[in-house]
C-alpha positions as CSV (number, residue, x, y, z in Angstrom):
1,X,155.6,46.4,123.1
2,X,155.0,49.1,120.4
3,X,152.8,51.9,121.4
4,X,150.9,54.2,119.3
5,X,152.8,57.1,118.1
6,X,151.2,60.6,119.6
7,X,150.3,61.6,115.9
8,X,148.2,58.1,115.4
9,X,146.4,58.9,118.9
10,X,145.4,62.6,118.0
11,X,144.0,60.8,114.6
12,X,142.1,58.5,116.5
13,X,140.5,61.3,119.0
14,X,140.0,63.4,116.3
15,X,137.5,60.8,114.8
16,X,136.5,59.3,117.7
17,X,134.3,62.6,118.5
18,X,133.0,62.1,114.6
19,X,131.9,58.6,115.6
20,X,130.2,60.0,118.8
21,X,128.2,62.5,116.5
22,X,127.0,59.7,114.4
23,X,126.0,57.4,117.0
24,X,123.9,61.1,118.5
25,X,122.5,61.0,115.2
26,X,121.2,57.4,114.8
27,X,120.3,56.9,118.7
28,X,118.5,60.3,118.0
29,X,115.8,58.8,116.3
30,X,114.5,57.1,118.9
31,X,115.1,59.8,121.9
32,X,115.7,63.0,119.4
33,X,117.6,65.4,121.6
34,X,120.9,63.4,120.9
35,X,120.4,64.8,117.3
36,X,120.5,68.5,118.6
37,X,123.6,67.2,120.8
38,X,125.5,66.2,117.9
39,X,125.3,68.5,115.3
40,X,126.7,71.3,118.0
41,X,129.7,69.3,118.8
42,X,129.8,68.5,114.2
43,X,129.8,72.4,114.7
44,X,132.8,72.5,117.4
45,X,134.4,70.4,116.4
46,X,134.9,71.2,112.5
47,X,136.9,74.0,113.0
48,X,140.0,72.3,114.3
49,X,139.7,68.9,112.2
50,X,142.4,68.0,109.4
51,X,140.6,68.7,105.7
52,X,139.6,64.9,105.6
53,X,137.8,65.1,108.7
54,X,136.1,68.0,108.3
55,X,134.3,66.6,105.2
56,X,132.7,64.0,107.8
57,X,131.2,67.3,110.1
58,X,130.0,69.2,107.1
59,X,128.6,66.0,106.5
60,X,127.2,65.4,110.0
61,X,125.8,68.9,109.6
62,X,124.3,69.0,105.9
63,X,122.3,65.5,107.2
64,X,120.8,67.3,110.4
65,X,119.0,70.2,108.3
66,X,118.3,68.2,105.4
67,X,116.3,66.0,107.6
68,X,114.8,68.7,109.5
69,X,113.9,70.2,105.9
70,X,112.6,66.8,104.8
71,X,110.7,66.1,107.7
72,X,108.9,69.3,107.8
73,X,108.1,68.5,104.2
74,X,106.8,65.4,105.3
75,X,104.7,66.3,108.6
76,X,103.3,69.5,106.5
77,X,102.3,66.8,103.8
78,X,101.2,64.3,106.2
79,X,97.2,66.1,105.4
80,X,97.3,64.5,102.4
81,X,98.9,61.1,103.5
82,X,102.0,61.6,100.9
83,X,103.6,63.0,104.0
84,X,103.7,59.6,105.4
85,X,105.9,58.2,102.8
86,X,108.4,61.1,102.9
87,X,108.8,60.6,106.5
88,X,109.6,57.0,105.9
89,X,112.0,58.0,102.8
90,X,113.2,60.8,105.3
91,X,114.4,57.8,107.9
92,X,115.8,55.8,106.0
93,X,117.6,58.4,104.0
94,X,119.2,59.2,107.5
95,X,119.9,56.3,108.4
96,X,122.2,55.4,105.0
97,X,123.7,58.5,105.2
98,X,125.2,58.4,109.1
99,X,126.0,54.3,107.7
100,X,127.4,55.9,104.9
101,X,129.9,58.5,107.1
102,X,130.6,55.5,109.4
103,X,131.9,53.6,107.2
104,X,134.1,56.2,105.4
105,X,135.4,57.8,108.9
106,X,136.5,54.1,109.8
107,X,138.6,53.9,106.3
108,X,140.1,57.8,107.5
109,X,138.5,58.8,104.5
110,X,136.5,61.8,103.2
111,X,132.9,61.2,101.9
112,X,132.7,60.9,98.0
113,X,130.2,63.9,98.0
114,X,129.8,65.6,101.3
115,X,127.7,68.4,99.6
116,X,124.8,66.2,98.4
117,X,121.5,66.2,99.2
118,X,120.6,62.4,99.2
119,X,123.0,59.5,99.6
């Protein structure tokens, strides 16, 4: 039977804990504090990840205060009921984006553009 070589298992933790932080992210939009769980393990975590990993936390982070920036934008803008459809382009653009970093951390690769602001 051939078993795993140490090297492929560390790999495999390594982005196991940046699967974990996405699935925070998206069950966090229906209970929210999962969010907050997340990006302080994205934090922890980044420091000891290979380069191609830490793309994904800086990632992970970036999408957390985007959306907290976005949203604000949108619940301050909510008076004039254009709020309304930046909280709606606000949820969906979170929800590409942690699709988006799923995807790529099942392929072990780094994001295309882990510094932009939308997709």
């Amino acid at each position: 039977m051939n078993e795993p070589s140490p090297q492929t298992l560390e790999t495999v933790g390594e982005s196991g804990n940046a699967k974990i932080v996405y699935i925070l992210y998206l069950v966090g939009l229906v209970v929210g504090i999962t969010s907050i769980i997340g990006v302080v393990m994205a934090y922890i975590y980044k420091g000891d990840a290979p380069n191609w990993l830490k793309d994904h936390y800086r990632w992970q982070i970036r999408t957390f205060w985007i959306g907290v920036l976005y949203s604000l934008i949108g619940l301050i803008t909510s008076l004039i009921l254009v709020g309304y459809l930046i909280l709606l382009f606000v949820l969906v653009w979170y929800i590409v984006r942690c699709i988006k970093g799923l995807q790529c951390l099942d392929k072990r690769q780094p994001l295309p553009d882990s510094g932009s602001w939308l997709f």
